[in-house]
N, C-alpha and C positions, 0 to 999 in steps of 0.2 A: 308512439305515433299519436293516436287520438283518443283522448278518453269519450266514450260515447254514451247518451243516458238519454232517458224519454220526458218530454215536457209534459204538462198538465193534460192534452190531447191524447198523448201516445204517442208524439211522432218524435220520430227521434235527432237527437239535436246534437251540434258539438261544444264539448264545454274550454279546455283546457287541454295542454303538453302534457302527456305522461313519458316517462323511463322508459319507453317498450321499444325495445332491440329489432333491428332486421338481422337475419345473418348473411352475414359477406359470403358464405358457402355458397350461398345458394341464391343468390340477390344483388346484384353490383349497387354500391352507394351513388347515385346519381341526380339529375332534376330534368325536370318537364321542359325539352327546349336543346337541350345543353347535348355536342357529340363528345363529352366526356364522361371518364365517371371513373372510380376507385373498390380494387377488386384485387385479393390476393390468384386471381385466375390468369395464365395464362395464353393458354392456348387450349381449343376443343380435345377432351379428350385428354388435355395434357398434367400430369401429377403435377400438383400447388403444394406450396408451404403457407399454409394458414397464418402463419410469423411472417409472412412478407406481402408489402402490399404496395400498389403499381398505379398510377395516375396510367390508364389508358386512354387511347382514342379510338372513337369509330369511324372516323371518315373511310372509306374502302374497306379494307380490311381489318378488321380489332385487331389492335396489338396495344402491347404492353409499354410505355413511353420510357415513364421515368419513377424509380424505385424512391418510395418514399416510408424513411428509418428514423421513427422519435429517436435517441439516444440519451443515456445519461454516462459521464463520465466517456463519452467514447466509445460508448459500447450500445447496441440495440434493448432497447426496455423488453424485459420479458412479460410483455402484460397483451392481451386483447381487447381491441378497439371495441368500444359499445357503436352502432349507427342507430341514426333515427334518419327521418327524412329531411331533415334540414342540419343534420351534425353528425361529423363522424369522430369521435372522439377517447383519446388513451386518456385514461390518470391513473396516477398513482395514489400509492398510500398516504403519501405526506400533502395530497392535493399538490405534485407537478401534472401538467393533462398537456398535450398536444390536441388541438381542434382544427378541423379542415369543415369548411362550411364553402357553397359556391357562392360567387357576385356574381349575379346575371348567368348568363348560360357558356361564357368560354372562358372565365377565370374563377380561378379557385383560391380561397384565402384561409392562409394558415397560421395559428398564431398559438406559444405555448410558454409556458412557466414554470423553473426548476428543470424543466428537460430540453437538450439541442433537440435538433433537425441534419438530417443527412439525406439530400438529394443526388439519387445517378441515375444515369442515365439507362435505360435498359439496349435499347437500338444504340446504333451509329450515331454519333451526335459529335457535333462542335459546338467548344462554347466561346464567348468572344464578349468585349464589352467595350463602352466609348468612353470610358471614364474608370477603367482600371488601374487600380498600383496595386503592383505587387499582388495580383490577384485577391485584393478586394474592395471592396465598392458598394455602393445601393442597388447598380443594375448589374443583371448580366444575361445572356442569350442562349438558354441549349437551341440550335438548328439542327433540328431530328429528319438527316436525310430522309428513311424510308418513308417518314409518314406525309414527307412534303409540307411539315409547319414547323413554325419553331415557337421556343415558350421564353416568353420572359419574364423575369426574376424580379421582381423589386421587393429591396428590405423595406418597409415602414418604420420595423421599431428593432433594436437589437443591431448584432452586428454577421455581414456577411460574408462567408472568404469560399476560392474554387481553385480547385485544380485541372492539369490533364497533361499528359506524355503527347507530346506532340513529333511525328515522323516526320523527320526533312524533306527526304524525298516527296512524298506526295502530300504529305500536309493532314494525314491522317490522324486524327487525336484519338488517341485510346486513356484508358483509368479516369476520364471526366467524374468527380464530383464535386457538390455543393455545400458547406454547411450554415447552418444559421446557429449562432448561440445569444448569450444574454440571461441576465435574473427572468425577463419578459421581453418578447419579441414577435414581431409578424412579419410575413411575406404577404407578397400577393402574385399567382403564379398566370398570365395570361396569354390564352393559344393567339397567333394571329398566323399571315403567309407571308407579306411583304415587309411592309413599314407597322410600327409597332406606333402608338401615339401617346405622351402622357395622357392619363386620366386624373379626374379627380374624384376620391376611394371616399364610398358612405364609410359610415362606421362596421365595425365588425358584425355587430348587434343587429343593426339595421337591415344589414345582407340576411341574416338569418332569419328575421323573424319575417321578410320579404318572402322566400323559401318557405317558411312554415306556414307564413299565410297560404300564399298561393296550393298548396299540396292540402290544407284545411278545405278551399272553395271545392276542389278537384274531389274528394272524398265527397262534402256533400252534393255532390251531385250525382256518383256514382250510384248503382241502380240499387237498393235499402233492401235488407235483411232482416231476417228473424234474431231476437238476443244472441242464440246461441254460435251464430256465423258472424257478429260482429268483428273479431278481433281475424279472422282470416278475410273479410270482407274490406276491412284496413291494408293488410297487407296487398291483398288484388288490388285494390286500389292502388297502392304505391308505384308495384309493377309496372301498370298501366298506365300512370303517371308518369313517372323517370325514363320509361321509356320511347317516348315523343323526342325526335329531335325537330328541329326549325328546317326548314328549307334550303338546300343545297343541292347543287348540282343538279344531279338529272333528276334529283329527289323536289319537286316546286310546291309543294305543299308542307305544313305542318305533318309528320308522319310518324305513327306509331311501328316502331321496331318489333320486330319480336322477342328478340331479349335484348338486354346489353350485357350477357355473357357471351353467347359464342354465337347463337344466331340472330347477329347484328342487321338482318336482312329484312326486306320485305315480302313473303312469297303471294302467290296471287291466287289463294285462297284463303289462308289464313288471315289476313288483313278484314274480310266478310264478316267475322266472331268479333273483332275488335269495333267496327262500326257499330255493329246492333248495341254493344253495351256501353257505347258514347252517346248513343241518339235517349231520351230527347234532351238528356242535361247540356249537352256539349254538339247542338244539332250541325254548324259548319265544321267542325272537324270530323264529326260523323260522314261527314256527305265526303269530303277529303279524305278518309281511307278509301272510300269505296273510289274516288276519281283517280288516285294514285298511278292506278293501272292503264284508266282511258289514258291517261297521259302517255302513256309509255308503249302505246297500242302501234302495233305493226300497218304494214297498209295489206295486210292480209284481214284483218279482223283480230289477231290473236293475240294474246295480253303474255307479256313476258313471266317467264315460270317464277323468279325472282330477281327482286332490282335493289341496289344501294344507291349512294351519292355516286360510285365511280364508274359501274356496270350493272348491263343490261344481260341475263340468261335467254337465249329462247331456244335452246335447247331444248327444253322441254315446257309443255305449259300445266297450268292446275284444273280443274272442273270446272264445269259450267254453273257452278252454287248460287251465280249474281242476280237472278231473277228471285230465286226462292229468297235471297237475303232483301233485295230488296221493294220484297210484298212486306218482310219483317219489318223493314225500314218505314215502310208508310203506314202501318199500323202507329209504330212508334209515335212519328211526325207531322203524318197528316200533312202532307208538303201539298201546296194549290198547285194548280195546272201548270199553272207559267211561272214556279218554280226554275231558276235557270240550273240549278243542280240536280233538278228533277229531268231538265229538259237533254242536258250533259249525258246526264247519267245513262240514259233513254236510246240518245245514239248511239252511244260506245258498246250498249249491251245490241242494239240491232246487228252491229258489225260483230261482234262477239260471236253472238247466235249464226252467221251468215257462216264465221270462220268453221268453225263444227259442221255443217249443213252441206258446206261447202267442199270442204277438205279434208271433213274424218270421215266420211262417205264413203262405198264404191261405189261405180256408178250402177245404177239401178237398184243401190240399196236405198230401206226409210230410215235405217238406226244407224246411228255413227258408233266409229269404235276407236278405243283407245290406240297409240300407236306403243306404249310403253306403261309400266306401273307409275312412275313417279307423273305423267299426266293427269294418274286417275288421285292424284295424292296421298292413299294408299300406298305409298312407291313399292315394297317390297311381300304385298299381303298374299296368300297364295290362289285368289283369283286370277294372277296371271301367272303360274307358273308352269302351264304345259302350253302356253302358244300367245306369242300379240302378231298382228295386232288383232284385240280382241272388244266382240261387243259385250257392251257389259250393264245390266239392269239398273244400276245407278246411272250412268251416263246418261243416257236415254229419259230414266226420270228427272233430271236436273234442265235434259233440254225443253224438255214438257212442260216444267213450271216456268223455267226461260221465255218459254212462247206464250205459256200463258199470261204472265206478268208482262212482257209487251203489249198483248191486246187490251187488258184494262188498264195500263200508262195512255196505251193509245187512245183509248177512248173519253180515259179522263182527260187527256187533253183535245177533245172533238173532233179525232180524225177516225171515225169509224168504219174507213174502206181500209185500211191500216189494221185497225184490230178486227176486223173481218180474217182479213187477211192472215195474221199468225193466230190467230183463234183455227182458223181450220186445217195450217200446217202442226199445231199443236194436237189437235183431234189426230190426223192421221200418223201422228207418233205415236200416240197413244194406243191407237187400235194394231200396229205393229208390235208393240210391248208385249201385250198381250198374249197374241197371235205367234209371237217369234220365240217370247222368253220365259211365259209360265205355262209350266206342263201340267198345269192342273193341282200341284201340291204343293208348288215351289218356283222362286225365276231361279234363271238359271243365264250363265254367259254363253253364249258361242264365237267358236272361233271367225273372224271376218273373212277370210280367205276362201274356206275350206268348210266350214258350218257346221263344226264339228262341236259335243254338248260340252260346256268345261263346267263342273261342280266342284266347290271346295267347302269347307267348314267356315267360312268366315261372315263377317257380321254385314258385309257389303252387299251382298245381295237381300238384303233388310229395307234399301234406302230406297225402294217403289213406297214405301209406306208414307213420305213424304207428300204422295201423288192425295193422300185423304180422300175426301169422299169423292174423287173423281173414282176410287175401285169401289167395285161390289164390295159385297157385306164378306162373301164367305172369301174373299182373296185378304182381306182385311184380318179378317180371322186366323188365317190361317198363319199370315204376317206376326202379328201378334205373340202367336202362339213360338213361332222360331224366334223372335227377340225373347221372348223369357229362358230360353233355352241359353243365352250369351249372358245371364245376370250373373254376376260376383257380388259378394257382400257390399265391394265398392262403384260396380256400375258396368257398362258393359263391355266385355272382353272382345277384343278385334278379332280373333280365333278362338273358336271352339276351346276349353279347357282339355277338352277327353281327346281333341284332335291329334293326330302324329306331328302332327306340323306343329303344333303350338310349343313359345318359344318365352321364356320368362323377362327373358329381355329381345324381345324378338321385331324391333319396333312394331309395327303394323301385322304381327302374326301372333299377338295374344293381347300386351299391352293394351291399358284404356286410353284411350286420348278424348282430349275435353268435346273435339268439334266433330266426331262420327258421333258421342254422345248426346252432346245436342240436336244433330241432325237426324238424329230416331227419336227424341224427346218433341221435338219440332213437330213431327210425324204422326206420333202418337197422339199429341192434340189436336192435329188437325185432322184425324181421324175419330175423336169421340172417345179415345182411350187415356183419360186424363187420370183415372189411379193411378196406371199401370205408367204414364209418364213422371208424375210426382215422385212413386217410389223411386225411378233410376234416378231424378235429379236429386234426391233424399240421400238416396245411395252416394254419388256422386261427391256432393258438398261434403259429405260426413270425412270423404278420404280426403279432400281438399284441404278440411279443417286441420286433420292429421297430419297431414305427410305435405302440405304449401301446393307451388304450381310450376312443378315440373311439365317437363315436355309432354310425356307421357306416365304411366303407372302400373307397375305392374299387376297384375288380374287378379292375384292371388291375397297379395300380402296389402296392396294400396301402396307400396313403397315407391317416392319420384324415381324416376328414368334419365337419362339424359341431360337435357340441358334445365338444370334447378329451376330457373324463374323465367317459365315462357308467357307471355301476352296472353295467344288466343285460350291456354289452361285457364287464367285469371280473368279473362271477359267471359267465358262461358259458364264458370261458376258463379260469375254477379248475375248474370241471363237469367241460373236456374235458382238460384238461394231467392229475386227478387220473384221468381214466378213460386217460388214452397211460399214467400211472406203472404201472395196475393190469394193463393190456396185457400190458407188459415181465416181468411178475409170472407170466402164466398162461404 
């Protein structure tokens, strides 16, 4: 990736390209921009062959395109591809190497020496060309029914030939592939829908170091680290990088994904973690995670659970996080009044606030309640597993900071009967919280219906801590006191370790995840408890360094979960590694 080293000042700078490997396990090769990218991964969940590797697409659904096989002699090279962030590359021993590097964000260019190429298709595909004989030629066309695009081929340099069994009857073509051979040769593979147009192709060279540049400016700007987090603070970066596509469909902004493994999606909380560690280097993209959702906003208030380019979820929706992220946010940014992303953002969370207030209410109640787990984001944790719909001490805090980051939006921008206004519906949450969910030792959930007490071992009832010095000292305390009770060597555990429930891979019933992390880390300084936040983020970064930025982590071991290279893992550790750098500072 990048070699990094400190100038005369201390501050840290970047020099030069180094040799340093992503791994394809755990990481798809991609770029900042682009709905492609290349991964021996299938499908969620689904056994890979680490020997085979797949030009996919994100548009809707991930799926796997088209199989892409260096070969020598005929046969598949038994070697593994080295990636960087601007090259993904086989060689061999005698120096033959296949190189795929992107041009721009929907063509990919491949070129190699001593070794073919064998392209097929993985989906259903037709191939066709306007200028074939005998099946070969400079162009040719796979049309990848499922994914609704097709890719064209053009040889540059070398020579190109295709096949496919084609069915009379309905015109079906099955055994489609491609090869490219030659001493030295290049393609250039580019996605389009309708009409394909020539181009005229930079140099090979060119594409790449375009690539390297851009993923260099993108690093420095990401949030700076202590020496010892340098080389996982690269990698977070990449992630967080490669995984921005461009604007499409119901998607109108620049948007950070949350993986380009499997979850290709945007959900509507996680996107929160990924703002704050864009702001301030990359401040209008930062403000564009967080509008994603106003976009996508119902005319009830309520923000869809998750959204790609093709569909919209609202089956379920995520928490009310978007106040407390974005008090974070103006810390960061310091956005003026009439800010017009300030002013965006401002309504969308009014109607937000309203949809909760509104609809997750009964009537005559002060506190809303979940209607399901996967609402509370949490989806599966055991605070909802004896009754929904259920009120739940998070919720209620989240709508408290909601209300309150309305009234000082509102006032920064001179509407003071406004921030009157959710200033004192904020008060009366807050005195309900209280009054409704801490018995004196502990919050606790009740059922909404029925009001009956629900307790479980999990770390969710921790997240009033975020409320800071709006609690007393000894509620504070006492808070405190049950988050060190959730510490593992790596950070804090979503269930209790000693609990019955607790589950090694249990997503949200023991596992760590980066964003309940952060949001008791959040907590804990705005509460006065800034050791006792350091160390979880100390903790934290340490298992990051170790084990990258899985989904989640196991509690015990720090070993990743799930899906290897998620976003909000990789912005919540640049959050806490740049708040340990700023520690060492005071």
């Amino acid at each position: 990736m990048i070699e990094t080293g400190f100038n005369e000042s201390g501050k840290q700078s970047m020099t030069t390209l180094v040799q340093k490997s992503i791994s394809l396990e755990n990481v798809s090769f991609s770029r900042h921009g682009s709905w492609l990218s290349v991964s021996p991964l299938i499908a969620k969940f689904q056994p890979y062959d680490i020997e085979r590797y797949f030009l996919r697409c994100h548009h809707g659904d991930t799926k796997p395109v088209i199989e892409i096989t260096p070969q020598k002699g005929g046969n598949p090279v038994d070697i593994r591809p080295v990636a960087q962030p601007h090259s993904l590359k086989w060689t061999g021993k005698a120096g033959e190497f296949v190189e795929i590097i992107f041009d721009g964000t929907d063509s990919l260019r491949i070129r190699g020496k001593g070794f073919g190429l064998k392209l097929k298709p993985y989906l259903r595909t037709e191939v066709y060309s306007t200028e074939m004989s005998m099946g070969k030629g400079r162009l040719a066309t796979f049309n990848v029914l499922p994914m609704q695009r097709k890719f064209q081929i053009e040889c540059l340099k070398g020579n190109m030939s295709w096949q496919s069994v084609r069915e009379d009857e309905t015109g079906k073509e099955e055994d489609v592939e491609l090869c490219v051979a030659g001493a030295s040769w290049e393609i250039a593979i580019d996605m389009f829908t309708s009409v394909w147009l020539p181009r005229e192709r930079q140099s090979f060279e060119k594409c790449r170091d375009d690539v390297a540049a851009d993923f260099t400016h993108w690093l420095e700007g990401s949030p700076k680290s202590d020496t010892e987090y340098h080389s996982a603070r690269e990698l977070a970066a990449y992630i967080t990088w490669s995984a921005v596509v461009k604007p499409h469909g119901l998607l109108k902004r620049p948007t950070m994904l949350m993986s380009k493994n499997y979850m290709a999606k945007v959900w509507s909380w996680d996107h929160c973690f990924n703002a704050l560690a864009l702001a301030p280097a990359h401040p209008q993209l930062a403000w564009d995670q967080m509008l994603v959702m106003a976009d996508e906003q119902d005319e009830f208030g309520c923000y869809p659970d998750a959204c790609n380019d093709t569909s919209l979820i609202f089956n379920y929706t995520k928490p009310p996080i978007h106040g407390w992220t974005l008090q974070e946010m103006v810390i960061r940014l310091k956005p003026a009044a009439d800010d017009p992303n300030l002013h965006s953002l401002f309504i969308s969370l009014e109607k937000w606030t309203d949809f909760w207030l509104t609809h997750r209410r009964l009537p005559g109640a002060e506190l809303a309640h979940y209607l399901h787990g996967y609402d509370s984001g949490w989806d599966n944790c055991t605070m909802f597993d004896e009754t929904v719909p259920i009120i739940g001490p998070d919720l209620n805090t989240f709508l408290i900071i909601q209300m309150d980051c309305l009234s000082e939006i509102a006032a920064l921008m001179g509407d003071n009967d406004k921030s009157s206004s959710w200033k004192k519906k904020a008060d009366r949450m807050y005195e309900a919280l209280i009054a409704e969910l801490w018995d004196g030792g502990k919050f606790i959930a009740k059922g909404a219906m029925r009001g009956e007490i629900v307790i479980s071992d999990c770390l969710i009832y921790c997240l009033p801590i975020l409320l800071g010095k709006r609690l007393p000292g000894d509620i504070r305390e006492r808070l405190v006191a049950t988050i060190e009770r959730f510490k593992t060597p790596f950070g804090l555990a979503t269930e209790h370790p000693d609990s019955d429930k607790f589950m090694d891979d249990g997503y949200w019933r023991g596992p760590i995840w980066g964003p309940s992390t952060y949001l008791v880390f959040s907590g804990l300084m705005r509460s006065g408890y800034s050791e006792q936040a350091y160390d979880i983020a100390g903790r934290f970064c340490g298992m990051c360094k170790e084990n990258d930025f899985a989904e989640n982590h196991h509690a015990l071991t720090g070993k990743g979960l799930r899906d290897p290279g998620f976003t909000w893992t990789a912005s919540t550790f640049l959050l806490m590694a740049e708040h340990l750098r700023q520690s060492v500072k005071i």
